[in-house]
C-alpha positions in Angstrom: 92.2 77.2 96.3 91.0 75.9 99.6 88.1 77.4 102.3 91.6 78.1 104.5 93.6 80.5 101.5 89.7 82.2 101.1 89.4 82.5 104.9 93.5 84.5 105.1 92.4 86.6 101.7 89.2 87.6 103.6 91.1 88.0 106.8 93.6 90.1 104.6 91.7 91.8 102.3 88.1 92.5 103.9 88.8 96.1 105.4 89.9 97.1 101.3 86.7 95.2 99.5 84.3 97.2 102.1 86.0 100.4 101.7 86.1 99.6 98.1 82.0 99.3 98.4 82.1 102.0 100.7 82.9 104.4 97.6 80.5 102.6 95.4 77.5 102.1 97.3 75.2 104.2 98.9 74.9 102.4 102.2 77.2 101.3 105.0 74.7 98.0 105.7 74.7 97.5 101.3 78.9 97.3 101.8 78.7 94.9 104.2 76.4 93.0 102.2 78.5 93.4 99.1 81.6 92.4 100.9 79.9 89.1 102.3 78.4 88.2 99.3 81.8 89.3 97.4 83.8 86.4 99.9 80.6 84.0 99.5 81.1 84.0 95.3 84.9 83.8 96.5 84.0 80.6 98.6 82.0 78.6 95.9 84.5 79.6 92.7 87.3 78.5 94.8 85.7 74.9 94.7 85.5 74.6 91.0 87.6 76.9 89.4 91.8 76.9 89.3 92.6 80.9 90.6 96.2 81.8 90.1 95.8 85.4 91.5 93.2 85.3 94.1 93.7 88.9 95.3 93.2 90.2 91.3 90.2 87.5 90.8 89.0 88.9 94.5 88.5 92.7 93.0 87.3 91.2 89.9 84.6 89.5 91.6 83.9 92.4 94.0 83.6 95.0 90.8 80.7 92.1 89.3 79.2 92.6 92.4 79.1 96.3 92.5 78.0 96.3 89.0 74.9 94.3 90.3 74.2 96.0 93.2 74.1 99.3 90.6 72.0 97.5 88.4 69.4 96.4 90.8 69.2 100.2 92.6 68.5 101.5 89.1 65.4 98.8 89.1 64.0 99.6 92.1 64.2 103.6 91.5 62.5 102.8 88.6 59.8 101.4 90.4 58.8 104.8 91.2 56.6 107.1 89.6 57.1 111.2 89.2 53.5 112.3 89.9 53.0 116.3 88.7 54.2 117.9 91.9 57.3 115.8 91.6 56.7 113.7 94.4 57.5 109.9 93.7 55.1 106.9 95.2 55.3 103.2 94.3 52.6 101.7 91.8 49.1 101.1 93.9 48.1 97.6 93.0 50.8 94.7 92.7 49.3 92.2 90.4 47.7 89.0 91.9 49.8 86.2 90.8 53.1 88.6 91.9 51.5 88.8 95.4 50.5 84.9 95.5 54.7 84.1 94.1 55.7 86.3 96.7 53.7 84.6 99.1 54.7 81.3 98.1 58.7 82.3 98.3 58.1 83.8 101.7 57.0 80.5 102.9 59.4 78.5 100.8 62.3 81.1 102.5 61.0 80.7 105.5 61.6 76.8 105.6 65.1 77.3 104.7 66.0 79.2 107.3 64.1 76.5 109.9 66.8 73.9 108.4 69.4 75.8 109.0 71.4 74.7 112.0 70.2 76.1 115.4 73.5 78.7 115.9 73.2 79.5 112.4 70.0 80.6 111.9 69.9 82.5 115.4 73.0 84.3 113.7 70.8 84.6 110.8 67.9 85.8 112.2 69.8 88.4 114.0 71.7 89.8 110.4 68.8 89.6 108.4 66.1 90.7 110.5 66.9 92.3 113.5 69.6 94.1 111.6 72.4 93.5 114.0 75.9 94.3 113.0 78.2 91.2 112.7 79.9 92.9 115.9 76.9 92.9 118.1 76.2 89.6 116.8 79.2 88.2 118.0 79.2 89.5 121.1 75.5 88.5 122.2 76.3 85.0 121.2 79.9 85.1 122.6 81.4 83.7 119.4 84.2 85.6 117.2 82.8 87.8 114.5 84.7 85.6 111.9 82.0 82.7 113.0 79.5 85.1 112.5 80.7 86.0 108.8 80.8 81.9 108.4 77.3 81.3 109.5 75.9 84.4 107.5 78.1 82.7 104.3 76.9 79.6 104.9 73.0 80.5 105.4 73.4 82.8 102.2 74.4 80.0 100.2 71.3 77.7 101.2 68.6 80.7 100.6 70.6 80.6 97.0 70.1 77.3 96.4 66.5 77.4 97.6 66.1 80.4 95.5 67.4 78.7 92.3 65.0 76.0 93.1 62.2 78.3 92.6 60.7 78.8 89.2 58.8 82.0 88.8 
């Protein structure tokens, strides 16, 4: 499958994926999330792996996604700690070497998204955040909102990379 057949499924197909996170997610801004990274899995499997049914493989790869997504809310609520009058708060003191990793990712993160190409990380910067929508994006930069989604793919995949890099 090549980037054009992924680019006409996600010009096809991304008003159903979000709707489909819509349902499942709590969030309009976790949908989009889900969506992009939903057509970014879509973008690197279609380079290595032989998809006869994109549109079935698609959903399939949208409901792993959703699955995660669930997953990783259920971690962080469980972060939080009933007290006795019910109230929840997050644990008081993050351990030292968690704050030093943390640290050391920011900063590692943070060099990523300097090599990113100039329009790419403005648009970026401007998702991530700023917390634009891809709309307002496009329009402040005057580019299409399609170049938006292709810069946010592409700058996605190299904090991925960076991230499996790292070795906590």
């Amino acid at each position: 499958m090549t980037d054009a057949m992924v680019q006409g499924l996600h010009e096809r197909e991304e008003g159903r994926i979000r709707r489909f996170f819509s349902r499942r997610l709590r969030s309009r801004e976790d949908a989009v999330d889900a969506t992009q990274e939903t057509f970014m899995r879509m973008l690197e499997a279609s380079r290595s792996t032989l998809i006869e049914n994109p549109q079935a493989y698609l959903f399939q790869v949208a409901r792993s996604v959703a699955r995660v997504a669930a997953e990783r809310t259920a971690r962080e609520q469980a972060l939080f700690v009933a007290d006795e009058d019910g109230i929840e708060h997050a644990e008081d003191r993050p351990i030292q070497d968690r704050i030093v990793n943390a640290r050391q990712c920011l900063l590692i993160m943070a060099r990523t998204i300097e090599g990113l190409p100039n329009r790419c990380q403005q648009v970026f910067i401007l998702s991530r955040l700023h917390g634009l929508s891809n709309g307002a994006i496009a329009e402040q930069l005057g580019i299409s909102r399609n170049m938006v989604e292709k810069h946010i793919i592409r700058a996605l995949l190299e904090c991925r990379k960076m991230r499996a890099e790292i070795i906590f």
